[in-house]
C-alpha atoms as a printed R data frame, in Angstrom:
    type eleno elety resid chain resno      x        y       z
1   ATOM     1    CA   UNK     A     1 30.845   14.099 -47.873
2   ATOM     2    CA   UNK     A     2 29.662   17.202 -49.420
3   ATOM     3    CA   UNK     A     3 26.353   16.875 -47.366
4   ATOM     4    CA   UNK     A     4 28.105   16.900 -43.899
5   ATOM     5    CA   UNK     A     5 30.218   19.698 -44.810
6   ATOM     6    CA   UNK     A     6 27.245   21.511 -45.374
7   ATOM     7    CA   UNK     A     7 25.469   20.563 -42.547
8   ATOM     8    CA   UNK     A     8 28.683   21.652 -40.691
9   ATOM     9    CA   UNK     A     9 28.903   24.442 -42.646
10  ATOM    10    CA   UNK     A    10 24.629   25.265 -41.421
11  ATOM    11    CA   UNK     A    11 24.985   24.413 -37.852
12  ATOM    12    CA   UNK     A    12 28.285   26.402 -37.658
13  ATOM    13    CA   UNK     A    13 26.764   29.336 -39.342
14  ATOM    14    CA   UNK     A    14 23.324   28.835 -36.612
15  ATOM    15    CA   UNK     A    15 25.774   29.320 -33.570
16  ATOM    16    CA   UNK     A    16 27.983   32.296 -34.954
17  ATOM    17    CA   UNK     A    17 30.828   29.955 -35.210
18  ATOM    18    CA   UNK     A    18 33.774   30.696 -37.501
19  ATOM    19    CA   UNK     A    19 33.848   27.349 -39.733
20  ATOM    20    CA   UNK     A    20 36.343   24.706 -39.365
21  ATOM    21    CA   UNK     A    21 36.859   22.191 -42.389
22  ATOM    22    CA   UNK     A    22 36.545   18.534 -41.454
23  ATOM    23    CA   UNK     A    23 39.415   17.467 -41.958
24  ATOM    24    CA   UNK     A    24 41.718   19.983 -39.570
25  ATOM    25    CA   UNK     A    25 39.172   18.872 -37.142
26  ATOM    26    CA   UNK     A    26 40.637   15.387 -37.529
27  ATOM    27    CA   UNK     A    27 43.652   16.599 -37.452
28  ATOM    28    CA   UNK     A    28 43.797   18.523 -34.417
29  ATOM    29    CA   UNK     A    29 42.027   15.281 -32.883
30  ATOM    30    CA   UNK     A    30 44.817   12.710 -34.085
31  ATOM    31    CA   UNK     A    31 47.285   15.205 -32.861
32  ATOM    32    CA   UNK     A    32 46.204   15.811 -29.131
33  ATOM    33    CA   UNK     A    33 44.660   12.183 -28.452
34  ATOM    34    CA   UNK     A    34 45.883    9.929 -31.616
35  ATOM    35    CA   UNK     A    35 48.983    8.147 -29.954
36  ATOM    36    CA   UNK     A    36 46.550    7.874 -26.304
37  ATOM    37    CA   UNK     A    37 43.350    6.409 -28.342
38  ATOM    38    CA   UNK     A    38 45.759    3.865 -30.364
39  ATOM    39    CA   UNK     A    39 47.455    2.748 -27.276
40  ATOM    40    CA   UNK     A    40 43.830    2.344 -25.688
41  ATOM    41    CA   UNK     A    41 43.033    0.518 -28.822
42  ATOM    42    CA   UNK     A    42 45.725   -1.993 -28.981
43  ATOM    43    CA   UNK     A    43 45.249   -2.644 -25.251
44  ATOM    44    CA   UNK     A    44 41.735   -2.784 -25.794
45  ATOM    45    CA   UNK     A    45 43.089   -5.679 -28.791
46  ATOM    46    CA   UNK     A    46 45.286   -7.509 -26.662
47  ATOM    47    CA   UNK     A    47 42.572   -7.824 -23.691
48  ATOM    48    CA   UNK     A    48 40.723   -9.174 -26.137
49  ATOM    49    CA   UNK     A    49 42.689  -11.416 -27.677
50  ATOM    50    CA   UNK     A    50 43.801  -12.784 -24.113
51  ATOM    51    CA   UNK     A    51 40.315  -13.065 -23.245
52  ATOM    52    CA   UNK     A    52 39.964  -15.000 -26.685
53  ATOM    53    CA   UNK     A    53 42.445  -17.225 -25.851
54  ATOM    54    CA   UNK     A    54 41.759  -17.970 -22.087
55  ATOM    55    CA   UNK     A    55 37.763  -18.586 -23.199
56  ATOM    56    CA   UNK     A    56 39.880  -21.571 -25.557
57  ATOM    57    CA   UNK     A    57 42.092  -22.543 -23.091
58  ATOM    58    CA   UNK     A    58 38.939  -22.969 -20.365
59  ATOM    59    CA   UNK     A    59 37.082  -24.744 -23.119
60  ATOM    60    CA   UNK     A    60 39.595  -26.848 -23.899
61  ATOM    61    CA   UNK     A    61 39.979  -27.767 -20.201
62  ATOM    62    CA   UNK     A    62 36.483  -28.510 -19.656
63  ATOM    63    CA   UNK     A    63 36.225  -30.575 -22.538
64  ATOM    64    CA   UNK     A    64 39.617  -33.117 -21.216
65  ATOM    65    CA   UNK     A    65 37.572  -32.512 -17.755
66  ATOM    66    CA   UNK     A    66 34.576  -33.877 -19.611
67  ATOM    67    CA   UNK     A    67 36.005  -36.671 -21.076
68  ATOM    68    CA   UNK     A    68 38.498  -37.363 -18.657
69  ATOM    69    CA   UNK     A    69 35.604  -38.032 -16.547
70  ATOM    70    CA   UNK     A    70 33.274  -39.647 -18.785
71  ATOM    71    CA   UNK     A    71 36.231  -42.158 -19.073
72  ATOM    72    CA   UNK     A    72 36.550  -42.933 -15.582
73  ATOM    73    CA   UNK     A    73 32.924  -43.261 -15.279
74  ATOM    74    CA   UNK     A    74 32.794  -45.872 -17.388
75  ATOM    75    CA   UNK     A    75 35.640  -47.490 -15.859
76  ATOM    76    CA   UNK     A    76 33.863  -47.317 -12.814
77  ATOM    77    CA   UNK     A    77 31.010  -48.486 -14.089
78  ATOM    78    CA   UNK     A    78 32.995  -51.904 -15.445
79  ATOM    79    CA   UNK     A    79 34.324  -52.098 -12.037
80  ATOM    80    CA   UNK     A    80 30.831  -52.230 -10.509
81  ATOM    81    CA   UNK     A    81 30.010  -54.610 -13.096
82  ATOM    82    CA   UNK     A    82 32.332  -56.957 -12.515
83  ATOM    83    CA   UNK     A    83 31.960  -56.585  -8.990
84  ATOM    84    CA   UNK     A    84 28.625  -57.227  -8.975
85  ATOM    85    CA   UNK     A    85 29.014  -60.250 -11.473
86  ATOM    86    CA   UNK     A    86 32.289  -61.751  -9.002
87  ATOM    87    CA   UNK     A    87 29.907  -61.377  -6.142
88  ATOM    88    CA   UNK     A    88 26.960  -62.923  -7.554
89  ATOM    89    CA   UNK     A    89 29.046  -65.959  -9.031
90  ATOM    90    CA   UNK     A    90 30.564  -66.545  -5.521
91  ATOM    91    CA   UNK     A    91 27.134  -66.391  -3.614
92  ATOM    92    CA   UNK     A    92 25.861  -68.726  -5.981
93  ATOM    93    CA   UNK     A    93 28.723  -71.091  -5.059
94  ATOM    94    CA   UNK     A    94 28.154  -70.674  -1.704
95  ATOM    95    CA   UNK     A    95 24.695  -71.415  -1.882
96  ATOM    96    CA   UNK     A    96 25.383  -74.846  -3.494
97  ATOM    97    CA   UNK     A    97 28.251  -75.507  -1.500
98  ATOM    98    CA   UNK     A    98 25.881  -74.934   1.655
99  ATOM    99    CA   UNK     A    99 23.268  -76.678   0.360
100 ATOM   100    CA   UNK     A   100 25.090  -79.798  -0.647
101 ATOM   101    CA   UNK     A   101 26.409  -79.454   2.791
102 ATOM   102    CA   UNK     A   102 23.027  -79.115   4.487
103 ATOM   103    CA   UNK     A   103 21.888  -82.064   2.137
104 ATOM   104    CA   UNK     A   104 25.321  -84.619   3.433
105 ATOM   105    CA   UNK     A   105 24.093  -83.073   6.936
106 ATOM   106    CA   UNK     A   106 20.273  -84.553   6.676
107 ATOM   107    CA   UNK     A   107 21.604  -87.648   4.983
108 ATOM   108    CA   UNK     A   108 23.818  -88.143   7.577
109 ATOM   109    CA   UNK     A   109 21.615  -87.085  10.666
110 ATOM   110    CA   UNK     A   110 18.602  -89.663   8.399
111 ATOM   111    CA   UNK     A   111 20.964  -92.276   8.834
112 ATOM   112    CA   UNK     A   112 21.918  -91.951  12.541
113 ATOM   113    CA   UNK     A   113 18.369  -91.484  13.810
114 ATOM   114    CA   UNK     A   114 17.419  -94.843  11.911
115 ATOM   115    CA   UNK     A   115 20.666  -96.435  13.322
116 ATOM   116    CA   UNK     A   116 19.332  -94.945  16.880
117 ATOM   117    CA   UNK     A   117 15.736  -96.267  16.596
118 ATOM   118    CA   UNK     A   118 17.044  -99.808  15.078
119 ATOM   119    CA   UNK     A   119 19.111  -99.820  18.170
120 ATOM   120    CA   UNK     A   120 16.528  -98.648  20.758
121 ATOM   121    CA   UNK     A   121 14.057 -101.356  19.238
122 ATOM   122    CA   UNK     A   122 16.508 -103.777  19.421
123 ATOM   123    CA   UNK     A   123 17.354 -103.119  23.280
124 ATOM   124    CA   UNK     A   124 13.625 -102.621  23.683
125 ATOM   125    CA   UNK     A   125 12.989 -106.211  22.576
126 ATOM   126    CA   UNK     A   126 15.773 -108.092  24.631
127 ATOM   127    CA   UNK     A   127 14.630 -105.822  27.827
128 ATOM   128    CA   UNK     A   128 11.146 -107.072  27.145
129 ATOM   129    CA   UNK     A   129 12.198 -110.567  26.716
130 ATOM   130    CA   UNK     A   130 14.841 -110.608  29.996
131 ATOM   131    CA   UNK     A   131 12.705 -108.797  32.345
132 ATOM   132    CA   UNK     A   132 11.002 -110.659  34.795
133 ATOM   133    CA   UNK     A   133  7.086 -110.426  34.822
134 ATOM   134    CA   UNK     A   134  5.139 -110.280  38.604
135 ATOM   135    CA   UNK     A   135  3.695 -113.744  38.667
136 ATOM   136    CA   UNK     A   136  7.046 -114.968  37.731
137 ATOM   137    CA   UNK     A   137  8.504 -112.687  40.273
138 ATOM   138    CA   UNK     A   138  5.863 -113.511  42.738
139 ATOM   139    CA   UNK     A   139  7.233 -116.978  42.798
140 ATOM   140    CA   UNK     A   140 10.557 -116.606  42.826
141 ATOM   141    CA   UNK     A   141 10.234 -114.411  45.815
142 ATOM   142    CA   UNK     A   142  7.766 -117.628  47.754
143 ATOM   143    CA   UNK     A   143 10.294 -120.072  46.516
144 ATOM   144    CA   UNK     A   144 13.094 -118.230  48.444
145 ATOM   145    CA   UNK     A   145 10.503 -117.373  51.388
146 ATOM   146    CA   UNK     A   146 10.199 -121.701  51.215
147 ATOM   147    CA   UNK     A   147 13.705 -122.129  51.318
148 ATOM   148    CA   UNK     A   148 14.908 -119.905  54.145
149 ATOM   149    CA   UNK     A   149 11.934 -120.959  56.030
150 ATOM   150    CA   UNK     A   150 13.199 -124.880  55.662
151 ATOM   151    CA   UNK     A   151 17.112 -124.279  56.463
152 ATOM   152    CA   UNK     A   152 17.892 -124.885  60.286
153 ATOM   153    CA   UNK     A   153 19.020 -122.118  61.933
């Protein structure tokens, strides 16, 4: 302290300045602008304590946000997966269902064609055997001719 007063003392001497201890300096500086510059102060305090407080209220928020989110990701994500498991499991029973329905189909469709062909053969075979073949047509047709030919008119 004793070097500042000095180097008060020097600088005040330099400019032709009557000196002025450091402490009414103070003094005259609390009294015109004390009360203002504590005011400012504890303003200046309770900004930044609201700004404190808002910065924890905004992290706070973010962080439920966060994990609000996060939670209904995953429960998203469990819906998908079951979704994707339900729809899997059903096209896979779909798939057998069709095919054992495609399979009673050919079965089916095996069995009537064979019933069809047995029953084509068979009519096939008793055409063949009924029908008439041109010699024996030949002479039923000159037998006939004979017998109109021999009736009296």
């Amino acid at each position: 302290m004793a070097k500042k007063a000095t180097t008060v003392k020097e600088s005040n001497s330099s400019n032709s300045k009557p000196e002025v201890p450091d402490g009414s300096i103070d003094q005259v500086r609390e009294l015109l602008f004390g009360d203002q510059a504590r005011r400012v102060e504890g303003r200046i305090e309770q900004l930044e304590n609201r700004i404190s407080e808002l910065h924890d209220e905004l992290d706070k928020r973010l962080q439920s946000f966060s994990h609000d989110a996060s939670e209904e990701s995953q429960g998203l994500r469990m819906q998908l997966r079951d979704f994707r498991h339900d729809s899997e499991n059903r096209l896979a029973e779909l798939e057998n269902e069709w095919s054992s329905q495609l399979n009673d189909l050919s079965k089916s469709f095996t069995g009537d064609l064979k019933l069809a062909q047995q029953k084509l053969h068979t009519a096939h075979q008793t055409l063949d055997k009924d029908k008439l073949g041109r010699v024996q047509l030949a002479e039923l047709l000159n037998n006939l001719a004979a017998q109109l030919v021999q009736e009296p008119e």
